[in-house]
N, C-alpha and C positions, 0 to 999 in steps of 0.2 A: 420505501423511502424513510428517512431517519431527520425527526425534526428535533433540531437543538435549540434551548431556549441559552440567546447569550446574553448574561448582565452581569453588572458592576459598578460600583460606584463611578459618581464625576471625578474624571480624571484620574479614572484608570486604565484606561486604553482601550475599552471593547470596540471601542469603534475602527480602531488600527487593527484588532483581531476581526472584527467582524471582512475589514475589506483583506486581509491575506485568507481569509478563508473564501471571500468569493473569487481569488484568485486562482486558488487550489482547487474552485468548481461548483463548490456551497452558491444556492441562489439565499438571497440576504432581504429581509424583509424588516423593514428599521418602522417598528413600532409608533415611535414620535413622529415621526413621519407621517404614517397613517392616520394617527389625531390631527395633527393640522391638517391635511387635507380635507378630515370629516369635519372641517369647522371652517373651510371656505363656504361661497354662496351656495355653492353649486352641489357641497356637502351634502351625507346624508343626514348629520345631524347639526346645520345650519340651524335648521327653525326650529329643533325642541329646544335649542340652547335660547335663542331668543325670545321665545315663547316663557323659557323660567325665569331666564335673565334682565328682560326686559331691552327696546332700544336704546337704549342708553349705552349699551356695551356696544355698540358698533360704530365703527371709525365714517366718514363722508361717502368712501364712496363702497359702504355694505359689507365691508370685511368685520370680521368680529378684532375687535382692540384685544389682542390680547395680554395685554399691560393691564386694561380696563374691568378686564375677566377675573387675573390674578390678583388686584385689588380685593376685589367682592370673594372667591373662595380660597384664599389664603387667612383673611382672618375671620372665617366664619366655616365652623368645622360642617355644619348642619348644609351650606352653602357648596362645599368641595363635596359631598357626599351625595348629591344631588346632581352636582357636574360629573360627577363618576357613574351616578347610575344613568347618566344619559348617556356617556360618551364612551365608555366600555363597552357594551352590547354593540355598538356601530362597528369600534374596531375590531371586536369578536366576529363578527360576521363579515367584514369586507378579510379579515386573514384567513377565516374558514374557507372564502371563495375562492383567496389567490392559493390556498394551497391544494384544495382540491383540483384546480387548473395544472399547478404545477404538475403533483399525483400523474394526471394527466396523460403531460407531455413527456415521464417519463425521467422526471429531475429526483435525483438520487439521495441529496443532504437540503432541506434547505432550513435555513437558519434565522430564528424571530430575537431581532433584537431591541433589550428592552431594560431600561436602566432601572425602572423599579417593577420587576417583573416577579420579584416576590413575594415584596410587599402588601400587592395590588391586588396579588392572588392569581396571577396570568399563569401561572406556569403548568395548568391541564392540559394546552395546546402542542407540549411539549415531552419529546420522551425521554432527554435526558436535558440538564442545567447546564452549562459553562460556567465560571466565573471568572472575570480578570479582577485581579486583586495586584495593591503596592502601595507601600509602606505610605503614610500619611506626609514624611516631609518632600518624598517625591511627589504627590497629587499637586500641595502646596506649592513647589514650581514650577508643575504645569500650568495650573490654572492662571498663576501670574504672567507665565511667557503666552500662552494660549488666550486669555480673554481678562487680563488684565485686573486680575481680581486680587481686592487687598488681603491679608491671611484672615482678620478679622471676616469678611463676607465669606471664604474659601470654608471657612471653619464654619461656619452657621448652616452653609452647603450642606459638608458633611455632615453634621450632628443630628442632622433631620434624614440620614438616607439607615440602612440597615451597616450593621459593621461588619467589617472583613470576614470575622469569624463566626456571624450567623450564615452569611451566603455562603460558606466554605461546607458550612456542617449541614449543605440540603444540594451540592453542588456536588455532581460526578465527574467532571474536569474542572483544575486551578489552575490558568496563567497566572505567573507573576510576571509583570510586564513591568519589573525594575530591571531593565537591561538596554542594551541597545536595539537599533532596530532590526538587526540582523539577526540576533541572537533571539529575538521574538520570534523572527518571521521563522526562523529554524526550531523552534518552540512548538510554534501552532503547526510545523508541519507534521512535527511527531504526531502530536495529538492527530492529527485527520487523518494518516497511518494508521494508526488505530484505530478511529473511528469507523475506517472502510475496512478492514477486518472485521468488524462487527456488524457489520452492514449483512 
């Protein structure tokens, strides 16, 4: 089995790569995902978060606010370094478990994806990188046709993620996903042609 760790900056399309690759057969395991999940009630890590964070961080009816969350460890570094060492270790062990299932069942690629997954330092999980990278004024109109966002916010987005050319230079596959969507989808199929040759 061949685990790809896929990331990239906001709006750059991993997630468009992420789903033609589970088309192509890649089982896809969307990291932010798996954090919000571990932060519902029923989570596994509901109550250390509540336990650091105090009630206060929870909305009426027991969900963690997370607006409320990102208030408290957005300006307070000592604050996000605390919600990481809680909430890493969950996600590290609920993806150990779905991939040792996967292993399993006998799934060939499967793919963690993860928008600051270098950052963060996640990428052990993983045997080789992806990155989807494109050029800055493309992102810029995504994010405005996508989620409405002025360049001003767009731009503070980016400024805070890693840049193109650090995740390029630790990355063993680069989409550039400035093109259409066909011309991607025909992109990533090379790339997974080759990948299964390596397999």
């Amino acid at each position: 089995m061949k685990i790809i760790g896929l990331t990239g900056g906001i709006g750059s399309g991993k997630s468009t790569v992420a789903r033609f690759l589970a088309e192509l057969g890649a089982v896809v395991i969307d990291l932010d995902r798996v954090g919000h999940e571990a932060l519902k009630p029923e989570g596994k890590a509901w109550q250390q978060v509540v336990n650091a964070f105090g009630t206060g961080i929870l909305a009426p009816d027991g969900e963690i606010d997370r607006s409320r969350l990102g208030d408290i460890v957005f300006k307070d570094r000592h604050a996000l370094l605390r919600l990481n060492r809680i909430i890493h270790p969950v996600i590290d062990g609920i993806v150990a478990e779905n991939i040792a299932e996967y292993r399993r069942k006998g799934v060939k690629v499967v793919v963690l994806e993860a928008a600051a997954m270098i950052e963060s330092g996640k990428t052990a999980q993983a045997e080789e990188i992806w990155t989807t990278v494109a050029p800055e004024e493309t992102v810029l109109t995504r994010l405005r046709e996508r989620s409405g966002y002025s360049e001003v916010k767009s731009k503070a987005r980016i400024n805070t993620q890693l840049s193109n050319e650090e995740r390029i230079k630790q990355a063993a596959v680069v989409i550039d996903t400035d093109c259409t969507l066909d011309e991607l989808k025909a992109r990533v199929m090379i790339e997974w042609q080759k990948l299964l040759k390596r397999l």
